[in-house]
N, C-alpha and C positions, 0 to 999 in steps of 0.2 A: 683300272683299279690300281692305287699306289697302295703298296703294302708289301708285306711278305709271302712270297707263293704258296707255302703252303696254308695259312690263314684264310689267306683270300680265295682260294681252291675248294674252303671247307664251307664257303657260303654259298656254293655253288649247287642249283639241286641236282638229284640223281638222274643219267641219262637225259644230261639236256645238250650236248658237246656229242660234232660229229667227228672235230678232228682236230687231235693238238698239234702242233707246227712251232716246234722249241729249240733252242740251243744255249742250254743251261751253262750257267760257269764251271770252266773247266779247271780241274785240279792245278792250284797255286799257280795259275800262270795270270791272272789278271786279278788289280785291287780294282774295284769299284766305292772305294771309299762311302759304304751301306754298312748303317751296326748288323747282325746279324747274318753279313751275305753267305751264298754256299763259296766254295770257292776256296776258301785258306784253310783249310782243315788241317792238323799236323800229320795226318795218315791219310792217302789214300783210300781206307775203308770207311772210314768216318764222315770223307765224300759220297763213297755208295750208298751208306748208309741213312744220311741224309736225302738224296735225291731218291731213294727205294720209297722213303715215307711220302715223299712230293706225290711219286707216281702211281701210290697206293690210292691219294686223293682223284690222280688223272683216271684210275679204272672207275670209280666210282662215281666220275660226272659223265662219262661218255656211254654215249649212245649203245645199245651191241655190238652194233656193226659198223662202230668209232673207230679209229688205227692211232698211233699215238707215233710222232715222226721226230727222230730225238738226234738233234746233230749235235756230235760228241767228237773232242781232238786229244790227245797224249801229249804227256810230257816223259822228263826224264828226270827220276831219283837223283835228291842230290842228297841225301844223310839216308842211311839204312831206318831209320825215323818214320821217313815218308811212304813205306812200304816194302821198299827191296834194295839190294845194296846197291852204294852209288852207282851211277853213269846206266842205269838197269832204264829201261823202256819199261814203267810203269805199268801199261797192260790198262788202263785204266777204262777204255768204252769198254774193253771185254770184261772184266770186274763187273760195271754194272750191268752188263746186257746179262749175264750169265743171273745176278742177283735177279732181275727184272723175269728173266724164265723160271726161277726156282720160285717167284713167288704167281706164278699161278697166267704170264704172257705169254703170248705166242710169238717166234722172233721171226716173221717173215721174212724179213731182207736185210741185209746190210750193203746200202748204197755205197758207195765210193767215188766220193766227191774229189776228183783230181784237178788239182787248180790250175789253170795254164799259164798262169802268171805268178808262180809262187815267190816268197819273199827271200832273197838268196840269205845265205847264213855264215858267218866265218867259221863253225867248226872241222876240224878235217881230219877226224878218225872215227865217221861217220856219215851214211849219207845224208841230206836234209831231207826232212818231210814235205812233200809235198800232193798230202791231201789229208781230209777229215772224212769221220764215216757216218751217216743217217741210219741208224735203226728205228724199222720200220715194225711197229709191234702191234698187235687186235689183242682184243678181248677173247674172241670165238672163233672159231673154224670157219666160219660163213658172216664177211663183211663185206664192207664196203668197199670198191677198189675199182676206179675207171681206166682204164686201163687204152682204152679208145683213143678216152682225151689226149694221151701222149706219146702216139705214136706216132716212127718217122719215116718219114718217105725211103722206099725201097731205091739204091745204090742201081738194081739189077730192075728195068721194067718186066722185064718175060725171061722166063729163064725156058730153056732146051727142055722139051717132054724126056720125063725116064722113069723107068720101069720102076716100078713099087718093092721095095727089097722085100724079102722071104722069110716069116716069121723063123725059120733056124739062121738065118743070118744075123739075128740078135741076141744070138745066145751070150754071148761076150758079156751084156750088159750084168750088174749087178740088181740085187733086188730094190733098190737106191733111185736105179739111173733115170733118167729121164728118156723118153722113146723119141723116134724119130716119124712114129706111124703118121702125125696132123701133115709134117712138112713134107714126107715124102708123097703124098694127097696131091699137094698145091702141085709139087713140081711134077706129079706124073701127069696133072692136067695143066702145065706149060707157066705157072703163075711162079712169082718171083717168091710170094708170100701170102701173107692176110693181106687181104685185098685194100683195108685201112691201112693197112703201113705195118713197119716190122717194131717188136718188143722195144725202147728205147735200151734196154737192158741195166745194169745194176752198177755201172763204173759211168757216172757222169762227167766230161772235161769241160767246165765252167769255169771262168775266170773267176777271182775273190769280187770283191763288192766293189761297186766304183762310186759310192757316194759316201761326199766326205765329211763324217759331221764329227763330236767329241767323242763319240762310244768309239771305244778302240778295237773292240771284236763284234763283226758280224756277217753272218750270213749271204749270199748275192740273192736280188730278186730274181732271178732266172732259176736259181733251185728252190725256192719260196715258189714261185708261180708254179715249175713244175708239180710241188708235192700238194698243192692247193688242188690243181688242177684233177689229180690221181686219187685225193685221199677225201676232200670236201665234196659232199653234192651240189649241185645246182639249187636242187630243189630240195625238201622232203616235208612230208604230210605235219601239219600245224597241231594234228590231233594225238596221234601215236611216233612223230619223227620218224618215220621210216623213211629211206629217203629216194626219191621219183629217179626213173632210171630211162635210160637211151635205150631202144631196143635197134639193133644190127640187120638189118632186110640184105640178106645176098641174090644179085642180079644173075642172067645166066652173062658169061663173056668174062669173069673175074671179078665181076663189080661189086659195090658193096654200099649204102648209106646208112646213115642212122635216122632213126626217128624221133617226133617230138619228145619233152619230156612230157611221162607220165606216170601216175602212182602203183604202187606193186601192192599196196594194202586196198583195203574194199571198205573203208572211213569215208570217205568220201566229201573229205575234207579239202581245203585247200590248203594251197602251199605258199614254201617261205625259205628264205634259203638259209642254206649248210651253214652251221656256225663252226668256225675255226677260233683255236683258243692259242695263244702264247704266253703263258706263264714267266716267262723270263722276257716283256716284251723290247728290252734294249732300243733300239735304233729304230722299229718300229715294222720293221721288211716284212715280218708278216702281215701285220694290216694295211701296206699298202699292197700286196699281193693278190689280199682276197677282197679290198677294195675294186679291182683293177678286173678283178671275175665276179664282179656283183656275189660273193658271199658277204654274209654277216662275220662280225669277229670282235674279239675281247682280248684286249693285252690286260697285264699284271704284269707291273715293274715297281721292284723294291726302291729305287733312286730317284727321287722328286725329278731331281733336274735332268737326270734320262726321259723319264716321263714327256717332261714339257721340250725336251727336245723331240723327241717321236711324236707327239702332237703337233709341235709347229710343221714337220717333213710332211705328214698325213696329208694333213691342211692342202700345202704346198700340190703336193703332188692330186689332192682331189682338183684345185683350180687350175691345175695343168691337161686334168682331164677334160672338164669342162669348157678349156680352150680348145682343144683340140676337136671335141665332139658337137661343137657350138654350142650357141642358147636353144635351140629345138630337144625338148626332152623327148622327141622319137630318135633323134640321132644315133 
């Protein structure tokens, strides 16, 4: 859809979007030569404040149990104008995630995308940035979230049996903290971990994007795949979109597999996969991500000739799949 995101967002029906996968323009650091873009705003707030209304539209097309995965980077103040006095670290994902909770999201995560390859910088009364952050936000308390799908092989295959600590050995903890009771489980019965593999956790070390086209900012498909992978269903019912889930069968020995998909509603309907949406779709990295995991998806990009660049890359990379998978559509 070529247009303006929020426009094109509001022709969108209710609860039909399982998962957005964005990386909106970031405060005055890039032209997109687009009338209307978000992006140059004379303040800071009037960024938030734009992109608040975007995502008023994004609660309203997603699903319940929809997550909304919003990759966001900082600059820095150059006029007291732009929000704070100069050389000030504008604070700007935290502006909006904070806006984004006070109106009514839940902020699960804040991923931390650490580049490995970041782009060196001449200044030197400061360090260089060298990462951007994913806020990861739902609708509800109870969503969507695979969590299976991205987990990584245990470091440690078996670890040393040990005694299960003593409910007063926890007193330390805060009313906050997180417990130790699942892990110290595994390890008093000799396992390293979850038998699928350990939590990928919240700080990802991805290289930047290694394809080269005219968009100047975007995303790599390795954390596009991941967040597809974690936030999009496979499946969900055609009738009520709720969406078809893995169930986990534990073996005895450590072991663990998953099972077919199937539906958690009683429709009895068939299914159709997770649509993932990018409202800013630039370069395209989301749709070729949930191309690549047989999801459905829908970009909306304000810039004709972005557009028909992420089309042409699309293309490209469906008949690169197709080569690789053969002509046999069981392959």
């Amino acid at each position: 859809m070529i247009g303006d995101a929020l426009e094109q967002l509001r022709r969108l029906p209710d609860g039909s979007i399982d998962q957005i996968l964005t990386s909106p323009p970031y405060f005055r650091l890039r032209n997109y030569n687009a009338d209307g873009q978000i992006g140059l705003e004379r303040h800071v707030e009037q960024w938030v404040e734009r992109l608040a209304t975007v995502s008023a539209e994004i609660h309203r097309a997603l699903v319940p149990t929809g997550t909304y995965w919003l990759n966001l980077g900082d600059t820095y103040s150059q006029h007291p104008s732009d929000g704070a006095a100069r050389k000030n670290l504008l604070m700007a994902p935290e502006r909006l995630a904070l806006r984004l909770q006070h109106d009514g999201w839940i902020v699960r995560n804040k991923i931390v995308w650490a580049k490995t390859n970041p782009m060196p910088i001449s200044v030197r009364d400061r360090l260089s940035c060298t990462y951007e952050v994913v806020y990861v936000l739902a609708k509800q308390p109870a969503y969507f979230f695979d969590l299976d799908a991205i987990r990584q092989t245990h470091k440690t295959r078996r670890a040393k049996p040990r005694p299960k600590r003593r409910a007063k050995d926890e007193g330390w903890r805060g009313p906050n903290s997180d417990t130790s009771t699942g892990l110290d489980s595994l390890k008093a019965a000799g396992l390293a971990g979850h038998p699928l593999g350990k939590n990928p956790g919240d700080v990802w070390p991805l290289a930047t994007a290694n394809h080269r086209g005219e968009h100047h900012a975007m995303f790599p498909l390795s954390l596009a795949t991941r967040a597809v992978q974690a936030g999009c269903p496979e499946a969900r019912c055609t009738h009520c979109r709720q969406p078809w889930r893995r169930q986990v069968i534990r073996a005895l020995g450590g072991l663990a597999t998953r099972t077919a998909l199937g539906p958690i509603c009683e429709c009895g309907a068939p299914s159709e996969p997770g649509l993932v949406v990018d409202p800013f779709m630039g370069s395209g990295t989301t749709a070729v991500a949930a191309e690549d995991l047989s999801r459905d998806w829908l970009g909306i990009e304000l810039n004709p000739s972005f557009a028909a660049l992420a089309n042409a890359r699309i293309a490209d990379e469906r008949a690169k799949r197709r080569d690789e998978r053969g002509t046999d559509p069981a392959a």
